[in-house]
C-alpha positions as CSV (number, residue, x, y, z in Angstrom):
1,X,0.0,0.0,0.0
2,X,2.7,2.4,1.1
3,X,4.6,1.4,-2.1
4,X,1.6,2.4,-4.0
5,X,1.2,5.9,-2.5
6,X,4.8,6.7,-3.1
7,X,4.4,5.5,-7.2
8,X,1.5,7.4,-7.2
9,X,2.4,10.5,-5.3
10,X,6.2,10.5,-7.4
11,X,4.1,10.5,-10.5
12,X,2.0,13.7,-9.7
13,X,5.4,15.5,-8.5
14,X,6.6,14.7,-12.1
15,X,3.6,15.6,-14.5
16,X,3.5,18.9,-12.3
17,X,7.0,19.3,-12.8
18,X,6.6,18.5,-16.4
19,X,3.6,21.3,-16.7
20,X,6.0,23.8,-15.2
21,X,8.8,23.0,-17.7
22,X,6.1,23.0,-20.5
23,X,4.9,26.6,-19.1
24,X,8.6,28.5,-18.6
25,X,9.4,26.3,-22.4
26,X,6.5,28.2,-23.6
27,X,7.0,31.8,-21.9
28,X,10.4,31.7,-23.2
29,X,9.4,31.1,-26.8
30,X,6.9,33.8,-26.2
31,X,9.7,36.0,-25.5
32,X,11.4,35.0,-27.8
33,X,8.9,35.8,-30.4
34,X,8.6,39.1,-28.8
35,X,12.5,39.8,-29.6
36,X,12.0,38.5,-33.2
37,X,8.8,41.2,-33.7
38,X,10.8,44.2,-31.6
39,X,14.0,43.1,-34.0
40,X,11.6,43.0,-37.1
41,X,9.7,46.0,-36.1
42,X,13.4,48.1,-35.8
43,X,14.2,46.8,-38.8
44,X,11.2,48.1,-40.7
45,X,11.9,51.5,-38.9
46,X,15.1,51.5,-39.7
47,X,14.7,51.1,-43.8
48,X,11.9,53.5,-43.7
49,X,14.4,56.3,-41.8
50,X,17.2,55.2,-44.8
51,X,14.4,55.5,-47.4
52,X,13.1,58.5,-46.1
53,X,16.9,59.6,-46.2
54,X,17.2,58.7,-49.3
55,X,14.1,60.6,-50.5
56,X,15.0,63.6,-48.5
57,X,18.7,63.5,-50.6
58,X,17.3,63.1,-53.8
59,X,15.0,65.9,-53.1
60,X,17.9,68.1,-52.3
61,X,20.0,67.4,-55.0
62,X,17.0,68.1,-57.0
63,X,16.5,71.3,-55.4
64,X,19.9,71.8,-56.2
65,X,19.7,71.2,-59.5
66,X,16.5,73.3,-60.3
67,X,18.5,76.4,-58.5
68,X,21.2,75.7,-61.1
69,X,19.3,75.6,-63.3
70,X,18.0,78.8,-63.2
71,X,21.0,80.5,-62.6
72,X,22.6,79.6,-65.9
73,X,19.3,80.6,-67.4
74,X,19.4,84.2,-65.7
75,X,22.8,84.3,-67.0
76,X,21.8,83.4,-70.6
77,X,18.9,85.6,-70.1
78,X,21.2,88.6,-69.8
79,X,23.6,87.4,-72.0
80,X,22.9,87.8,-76.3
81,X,25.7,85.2,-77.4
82,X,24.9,86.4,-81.2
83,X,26.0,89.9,-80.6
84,X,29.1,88.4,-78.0
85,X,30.3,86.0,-80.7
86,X,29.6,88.9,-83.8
87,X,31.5,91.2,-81.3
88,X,34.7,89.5,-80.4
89,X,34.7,88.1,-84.2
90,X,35.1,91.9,-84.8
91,X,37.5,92.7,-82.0
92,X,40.1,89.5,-83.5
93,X,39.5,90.9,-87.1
94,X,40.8,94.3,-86.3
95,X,43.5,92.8,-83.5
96,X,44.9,90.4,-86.6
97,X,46.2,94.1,-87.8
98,X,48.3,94.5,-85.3
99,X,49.0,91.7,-83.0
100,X,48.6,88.0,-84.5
101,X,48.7,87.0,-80.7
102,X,45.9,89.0,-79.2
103,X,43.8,88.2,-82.4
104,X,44.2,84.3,-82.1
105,X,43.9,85.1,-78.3
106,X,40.2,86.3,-78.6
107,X,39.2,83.3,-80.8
108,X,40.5,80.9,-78.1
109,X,38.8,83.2,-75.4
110,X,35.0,83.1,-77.7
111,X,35.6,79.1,-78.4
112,X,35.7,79.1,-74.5
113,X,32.5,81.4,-73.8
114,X,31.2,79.2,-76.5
115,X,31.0,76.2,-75.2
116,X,30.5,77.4,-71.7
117,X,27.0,78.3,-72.7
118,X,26.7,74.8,-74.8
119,X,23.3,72.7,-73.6
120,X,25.5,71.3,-70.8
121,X,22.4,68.3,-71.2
122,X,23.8,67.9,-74.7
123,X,26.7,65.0,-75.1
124,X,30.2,66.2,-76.4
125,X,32.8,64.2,-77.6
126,X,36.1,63.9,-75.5
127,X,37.6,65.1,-78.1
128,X,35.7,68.4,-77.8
129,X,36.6,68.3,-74.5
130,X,40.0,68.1,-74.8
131,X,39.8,71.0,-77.3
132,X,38.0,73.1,-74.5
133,X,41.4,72.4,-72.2
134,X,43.5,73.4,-74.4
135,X,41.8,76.4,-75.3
136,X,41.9,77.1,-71.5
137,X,45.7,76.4,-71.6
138,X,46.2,78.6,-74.6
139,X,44.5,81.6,-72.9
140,X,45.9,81.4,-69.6
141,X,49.5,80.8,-71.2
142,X,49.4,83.7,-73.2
143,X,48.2,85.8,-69.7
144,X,51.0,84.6,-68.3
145,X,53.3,85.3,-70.9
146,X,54.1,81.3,-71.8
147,X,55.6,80.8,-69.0
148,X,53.7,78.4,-67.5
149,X,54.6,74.7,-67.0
150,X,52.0,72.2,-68.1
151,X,51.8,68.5,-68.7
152,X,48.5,67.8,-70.3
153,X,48.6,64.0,-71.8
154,X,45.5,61.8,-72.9
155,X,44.6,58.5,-74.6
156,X,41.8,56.4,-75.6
157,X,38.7,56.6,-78.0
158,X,38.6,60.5,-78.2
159,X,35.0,59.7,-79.8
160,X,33.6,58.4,-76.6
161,X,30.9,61.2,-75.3
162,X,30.2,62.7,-72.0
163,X,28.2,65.8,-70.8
164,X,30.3,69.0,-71.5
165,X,32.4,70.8,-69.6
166,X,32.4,67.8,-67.0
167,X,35.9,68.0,-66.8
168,X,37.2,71.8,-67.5
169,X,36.1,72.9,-63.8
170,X,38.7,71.1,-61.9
171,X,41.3,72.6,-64.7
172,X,40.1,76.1,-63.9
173,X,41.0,75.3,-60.1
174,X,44.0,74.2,-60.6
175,X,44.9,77.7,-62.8
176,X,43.3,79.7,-59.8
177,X,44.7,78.3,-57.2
178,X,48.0,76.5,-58.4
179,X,51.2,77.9,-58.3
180,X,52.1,76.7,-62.4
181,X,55.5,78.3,-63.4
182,X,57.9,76.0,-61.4
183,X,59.6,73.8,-64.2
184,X,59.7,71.4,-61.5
185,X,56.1,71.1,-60.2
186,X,54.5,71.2,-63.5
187,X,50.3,71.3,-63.5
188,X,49.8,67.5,-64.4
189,X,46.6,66.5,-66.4
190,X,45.7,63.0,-67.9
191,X,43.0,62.0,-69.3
192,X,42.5,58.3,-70.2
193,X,40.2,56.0,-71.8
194,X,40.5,52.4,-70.7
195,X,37.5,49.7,-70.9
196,X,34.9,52.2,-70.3
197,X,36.5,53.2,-67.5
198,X,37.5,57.6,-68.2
199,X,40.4,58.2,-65.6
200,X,41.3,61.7,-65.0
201,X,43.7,63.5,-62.6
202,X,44.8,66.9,-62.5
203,X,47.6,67.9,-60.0
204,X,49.1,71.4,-59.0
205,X,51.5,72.6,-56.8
206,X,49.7,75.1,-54.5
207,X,50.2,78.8,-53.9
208,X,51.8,80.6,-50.7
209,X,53.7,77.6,-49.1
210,X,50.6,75.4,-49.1
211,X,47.9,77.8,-47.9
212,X,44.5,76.9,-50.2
213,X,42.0,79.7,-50.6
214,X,38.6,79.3,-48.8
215,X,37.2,79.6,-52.1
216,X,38.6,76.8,-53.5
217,X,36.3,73.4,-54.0
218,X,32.8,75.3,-55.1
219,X,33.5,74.6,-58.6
220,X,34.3,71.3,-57.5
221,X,31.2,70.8,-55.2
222,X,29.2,71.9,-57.9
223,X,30.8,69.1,-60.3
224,X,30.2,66.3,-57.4
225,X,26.2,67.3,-57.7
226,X,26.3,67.3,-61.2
227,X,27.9,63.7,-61.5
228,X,25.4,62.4,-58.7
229,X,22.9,63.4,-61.1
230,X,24.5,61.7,-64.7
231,X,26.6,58.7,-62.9
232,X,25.2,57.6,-59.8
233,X,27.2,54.4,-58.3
234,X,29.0,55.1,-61.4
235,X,31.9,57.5,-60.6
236,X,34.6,58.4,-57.4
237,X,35.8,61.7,-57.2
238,X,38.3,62.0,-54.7
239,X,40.3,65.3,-53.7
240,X,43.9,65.0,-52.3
241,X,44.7,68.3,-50.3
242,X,48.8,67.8,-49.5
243,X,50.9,70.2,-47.7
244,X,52.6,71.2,-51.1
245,X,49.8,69.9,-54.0
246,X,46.3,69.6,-54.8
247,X,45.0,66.6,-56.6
248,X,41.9,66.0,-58.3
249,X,41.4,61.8,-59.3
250,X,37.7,61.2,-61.0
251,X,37.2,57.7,-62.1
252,X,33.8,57.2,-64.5
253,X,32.8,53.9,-65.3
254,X,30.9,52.6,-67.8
255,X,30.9,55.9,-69.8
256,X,29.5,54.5,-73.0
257,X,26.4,53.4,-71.0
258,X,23.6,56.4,-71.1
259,X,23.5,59.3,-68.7
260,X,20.5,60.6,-66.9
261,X,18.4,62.3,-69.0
262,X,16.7,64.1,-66.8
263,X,17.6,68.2,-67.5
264,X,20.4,69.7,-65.9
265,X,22.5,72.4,-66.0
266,X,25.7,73.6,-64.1
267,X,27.3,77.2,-63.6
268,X,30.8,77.7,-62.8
269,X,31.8,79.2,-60.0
């Protein structure tokens, strides 16, 4: 009898044990389901914040890009190119005369106005934009007397197209703010077409023992937006700011692939 009540009373201690495991077995997996739905939940908020970043970017860089916009349309509101173009045409006709230098110089300097107020949302060739550098090259050289010290080389299909004057910013930096008539820091510019892939650099030593204008970077800025816009996950623009040089490096790839066409235009500044 006594062994009887023992069996029977071990056997209630272990179902009631065996209800209490079952019960803490299932409060843990409810909390654990409550960690998966707070983990899923932060998740969710967390790609909504990065969407609504995202959103919120694109917004600005559109913003951006209407304001640009409408500055280069001010400025070509104000501006009659006929009668600038029929004007310096005049100016180089009667400069030929006299001085064979100033003469070719205005040509060079209306090539450049030229195609500064090209549809920037019109495709060049990089041969055209080569042509713009050098023109840029020509003009400042003869400011400067010829006595500065450039090393402009390129390569590749000079057929290839990308949106104009992508490229003639960061040389315009470099003759602002770059100390260019050392024959042993020369201004160094490549430009190279490889697989697709455009490499350029441009590299010049900097004025008053490394000192860098506030200034300098808005015409670069403004080129980082517009490439944003045409090449996005497409490019890397880096800026190296040494004691002694600046250097701009812009990798494009896949330039044969089609741009944004959404309209956009870009001042210099």
């Amino acid at each position: 009898m006594y062994a009887a009540y023992g069996f029977g009373y071990y056997a209630i201690r272990r179902e009631k044990e065996r209800r209490l495991l079952e019960q803490e077995n299932a409060r843990l997996e409810t909390e654990k389901l409550k960690a998966e739905t707070k983990t899923a939940l932060l998740e969710a908020e967390n790609a909504r914040l990065e969407a609504k970043a995202a959103q919120l970017e694109a917004e600005k860089l559109q913003a951006e890009n209407k304001a640009l916009h409408f500055e280069l349309g001010f400025l070509r509101a104000q501006l009659n190119p006929h009668f600038i173009f029929n004007t310096m045409s005049a100016f180089s006709g009667r400069a030929c005369a006299h001085d064979q230098g100033l003469a070719e110089a205005i040509n060079r300097f209306s090539d450049i106005l030229r195609y500064t107020l090209h549809d920037h949302t019109l495709p060049v060739t990089l041969q055209q934009e080569v042509d713009s550098i050098q023109n840029f090259i020509e003009v400042y050289q003869l400011q400067h007397g010829g006595k500065l010290v450039i090393d402009f080389a390129y390569s590749g299909n000079m057929e290839a197209t990308l949106p104009s004057a992508l490229l003639v910013s960061f040389v315009e930096n470099a003759f602002k703010y770059g100390y260019i008539t050392d024959s042993g820091h020369p201004l160094r510019i490549s430009l190279h077409l490889k697989e697709d892939t455009l490499y350029f650099e441009a590299c010049n030593r900097k004025r008053n023992n490394g000192i860098r204008h506030d200034s300098t970077g808005i015409g670069i800025a403004h080129t980082r937006i517009r490439l944003e816009h045409l090449y996005p996950n497409r490019f890397e623009l880096e800026t190296i700011n040494a004691v002694d040089d600046f250097t701009v490096q812009l990798t494009i790839r896949q330039l044969s692939q089609p741009v944004l066409t959404t309209p956009y235009t870009f001042t210099r500044v």
